[in-house]
N, C-alpha and C positions, 0 to 999 in steps of 0.2 A: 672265371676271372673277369672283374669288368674292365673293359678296354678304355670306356671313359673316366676319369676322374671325377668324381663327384664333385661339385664345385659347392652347393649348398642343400643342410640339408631340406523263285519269281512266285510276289504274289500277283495276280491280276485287276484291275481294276478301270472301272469306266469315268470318262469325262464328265463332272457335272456342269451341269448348265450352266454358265457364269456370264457374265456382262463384262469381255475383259476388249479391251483396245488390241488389237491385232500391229504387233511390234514391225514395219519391212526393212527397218535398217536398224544394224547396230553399231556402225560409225559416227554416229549422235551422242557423245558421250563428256563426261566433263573434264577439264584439263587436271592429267595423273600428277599429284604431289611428285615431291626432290623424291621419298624415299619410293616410288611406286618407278620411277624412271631407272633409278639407279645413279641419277643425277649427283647425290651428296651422299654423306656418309649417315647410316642408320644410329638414332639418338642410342648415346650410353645408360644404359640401365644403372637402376639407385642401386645403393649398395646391398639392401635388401630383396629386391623385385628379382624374380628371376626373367631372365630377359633372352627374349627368343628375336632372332632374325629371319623372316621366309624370304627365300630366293626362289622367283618362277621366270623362262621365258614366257608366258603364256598370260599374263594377265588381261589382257585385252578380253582373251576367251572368257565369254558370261560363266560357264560353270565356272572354272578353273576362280576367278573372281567372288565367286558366290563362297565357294568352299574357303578360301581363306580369310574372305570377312567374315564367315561363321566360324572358323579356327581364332582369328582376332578378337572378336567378340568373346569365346567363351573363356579367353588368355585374359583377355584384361579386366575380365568378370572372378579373375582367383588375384587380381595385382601382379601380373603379369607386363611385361613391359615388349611389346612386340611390332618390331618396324618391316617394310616390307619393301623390297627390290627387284623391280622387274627389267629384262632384258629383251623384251622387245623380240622374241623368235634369234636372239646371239648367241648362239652358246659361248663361244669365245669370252662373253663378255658377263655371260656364267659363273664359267671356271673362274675368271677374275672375281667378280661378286664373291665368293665362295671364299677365296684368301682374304679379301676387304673383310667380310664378315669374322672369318677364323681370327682375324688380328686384333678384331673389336673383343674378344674373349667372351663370347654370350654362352648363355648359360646351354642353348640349343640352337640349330641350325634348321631349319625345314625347306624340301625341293617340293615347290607346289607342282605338279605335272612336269615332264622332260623326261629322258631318257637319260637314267645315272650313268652310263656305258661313256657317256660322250662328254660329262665333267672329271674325269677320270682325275687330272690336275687340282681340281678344288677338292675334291673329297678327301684328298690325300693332306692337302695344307688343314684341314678340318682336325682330320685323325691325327697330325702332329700336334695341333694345337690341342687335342684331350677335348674337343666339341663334339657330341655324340649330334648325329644327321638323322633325321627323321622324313620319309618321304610319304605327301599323299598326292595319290594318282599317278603316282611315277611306277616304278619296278623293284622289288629288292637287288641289291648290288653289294658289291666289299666296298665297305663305307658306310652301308644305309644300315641302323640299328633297324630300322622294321618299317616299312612299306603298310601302308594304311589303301584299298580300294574296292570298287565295285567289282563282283566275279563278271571281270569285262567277258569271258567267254558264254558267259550268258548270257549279257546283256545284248551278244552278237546274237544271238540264236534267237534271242525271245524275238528283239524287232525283226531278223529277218522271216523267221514264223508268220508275224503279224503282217509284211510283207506279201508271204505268199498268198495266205488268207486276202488279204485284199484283189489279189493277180486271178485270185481261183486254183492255184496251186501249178500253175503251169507260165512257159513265159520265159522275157529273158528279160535284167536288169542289168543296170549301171552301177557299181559300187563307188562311192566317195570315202577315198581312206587318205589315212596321213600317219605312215608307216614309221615315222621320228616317235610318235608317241605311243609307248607300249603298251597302256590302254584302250587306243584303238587299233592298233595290231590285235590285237589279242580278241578286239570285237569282230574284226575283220575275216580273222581265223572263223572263227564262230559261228559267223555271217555266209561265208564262203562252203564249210561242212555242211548245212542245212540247204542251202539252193546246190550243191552236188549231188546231197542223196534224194531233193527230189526232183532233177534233173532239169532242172531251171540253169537256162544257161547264162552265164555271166557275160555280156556284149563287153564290157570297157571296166578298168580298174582306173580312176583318176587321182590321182593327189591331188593335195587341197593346203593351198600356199595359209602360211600363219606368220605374222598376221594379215588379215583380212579374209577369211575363210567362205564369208557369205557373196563377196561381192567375185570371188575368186571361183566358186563354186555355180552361182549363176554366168558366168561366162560363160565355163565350160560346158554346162548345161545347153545353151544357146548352139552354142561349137557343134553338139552332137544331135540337138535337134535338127539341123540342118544339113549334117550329113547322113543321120541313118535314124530319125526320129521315128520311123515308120516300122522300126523295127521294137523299140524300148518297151516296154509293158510295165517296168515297175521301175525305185529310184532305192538305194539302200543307201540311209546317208552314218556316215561312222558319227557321227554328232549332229547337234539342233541346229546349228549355223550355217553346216554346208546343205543340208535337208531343206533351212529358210532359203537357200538361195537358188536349189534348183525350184522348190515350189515359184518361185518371182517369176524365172526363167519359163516354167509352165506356163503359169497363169498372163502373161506376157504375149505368150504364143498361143492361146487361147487353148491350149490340153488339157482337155480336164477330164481325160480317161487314163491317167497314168500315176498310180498311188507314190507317194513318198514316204518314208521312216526315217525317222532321227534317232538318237539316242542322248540322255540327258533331265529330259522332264524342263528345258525352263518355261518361263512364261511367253514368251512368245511363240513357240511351239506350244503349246496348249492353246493358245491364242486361235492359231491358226489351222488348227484340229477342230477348235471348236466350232472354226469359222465355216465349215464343209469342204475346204478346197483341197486340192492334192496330198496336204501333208493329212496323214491316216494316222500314227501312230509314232511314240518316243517307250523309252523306256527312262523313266527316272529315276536318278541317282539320289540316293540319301545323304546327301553334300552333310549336314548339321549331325548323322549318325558318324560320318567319314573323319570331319573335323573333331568333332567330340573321342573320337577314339585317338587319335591322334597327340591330342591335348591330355587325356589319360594317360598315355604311354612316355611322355615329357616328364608328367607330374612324381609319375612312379620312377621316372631312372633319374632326376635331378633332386628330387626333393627325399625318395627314399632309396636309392639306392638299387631297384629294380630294373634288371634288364628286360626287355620283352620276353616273349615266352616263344617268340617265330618271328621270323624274319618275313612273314606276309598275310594280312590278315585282308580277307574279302568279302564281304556287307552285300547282300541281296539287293536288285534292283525291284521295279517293280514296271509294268507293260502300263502304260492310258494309252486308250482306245477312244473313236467318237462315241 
């Protein structure tokens, strides 16, 4: 039985040499539109256009970003009509988005990154209103027709692998996680089983405030250099941002015996990989395979009447290396 009403009908691989600009900050950015803020209300879809709303706290995040202007792009490449709402790291202000959206009546809903667990109240206004919710990077949930992501528990293992490989296999790291997003829990988990069994000891678990991840991440970075720096041997970052921050945080303090790992693939980590310094290794995400399945799985339950086939579908990463 469909619950929504139909409304209408790891591989491996190496860095190549590139001539790319080495990105250090990513608070350099341009000023987010009404509907990227949450500012105004998301434009009404024509009577024909099927019309998708994303809600993410997360935009600021490059991936999180990347993946829904690849999810927008291939929406509005079918006539699609697709506006976007970000909350700025508020859930509170989420769950409200979430009803704002359900009252607009669009044809679909999408949670770019968040933890469904904690809009619990908009999913619910979603599901009364007959708006099927679609999540990518989030988690499946009651609510979520089908969860679109990376098999984060791999993407935990592959970096911390490449990790150890950089350490020598021995050693003790820092892990940078941010336990709100299930994505990187789930890399963390991942991260954390691989440095157990090969008995690399984990010195500090930090969370990493969003938004500002990088500038948040180099602090703390700084914080532990100076209290027990002489211990750290490696840096395990849950994403490219906190990874970019403790590398600054390194290279700052002049360490350049202590490998970092990210997860993500964007271009400033490649950048920065390529550049020799601290950061060793990401694992990237197939953002355009993640958003394209995603935009499949809309197409089939709004246009034909298709419900998913599983409530969570997980897309291979892939390791770059120097």
């Amino acid at each position: 039985m469909n619950p929504f009403p139909r409304r209408r009908p790891g591989r491996r691989a190496t860095l190549p040499a590139l001539a790319v600009a080495t990105v250090l900050t990513l608070s350099a950015c341009s000023t987010p539109s009404p509907e990227e803020t949450g500012d105004a209300a998301a434009p009404a879809a024509g009577d024909d256009a099927t019309s998708v709303v994303v809600l993410t706290p997360y935009l600021a995040n490059a991936a999180t970003k990347e993946a829904i202007d690849d999810l927008t792009e291939q929406g509005e490449a079918l006539g699609w009509e697709v506006s976007v709402v970000d909350t700025a790291g508020d859930m509170n202000r989420l769950n409200s988005a979430f009803q704002d959206a359900a009252a607009q009546e669009p044809d679909a809903i999408v949670l770019g990154s968040g933890d469904p667990t904690q809009i619990s109240l908009g999913l619910q206004s979603a599901a009364d209103a007959g708006i099927p919710v679609f999540a990518m990077d989030a988690a499946p949930a009651e609510g979520i027709a089908a969860n679109v992501t990376s098999d984060n528990t791999d993407l935990g293992q592959q970096s911390a692998q490449a990790l150890l490989d950089a350490i020598g296999g021995e050693g003790s790291v820092v892990m940078f996680t941010h336990e709100p997003h299930p994505g990187v829990k789930a890399r963390a988990a991942g991260a954390r089983a691989v440095f157990e069994e090969a008995g690399v000891t984990v010195l500090e678990e930090k969370h990493v405030a969003v938004p500002g991840p990088v500038d948040d991440a180099r602090t703390s970075m700084q914080d532990i250099l100076s209290a027990r720096g002489d211990e750290v041997t490696g840096v395990w970052g849950g994403w490219d941002e906190p990874a970019l921050g403790v590398t600054q945080a390194l290279e700052a303090a002049g360490v350049t015996d202590v490998p970092v790992v990210g997860v993500d693939g964007q271009d400033f980590a490649l950048a920065a990989i390529e550049s020799g310094g601290p950061f060793t290794a990401t694992v990237a995400q197939d953002w355009e395979a993640i958003s394209g399945q995603v935009v499949e799985l809309i197409q089939d339950l709004v246009e034909n009447g298709a419900e998913p086939e599983q409530d969570q579908y997980e897309l291979p990463g892939e390791l770059v290396t120097r």
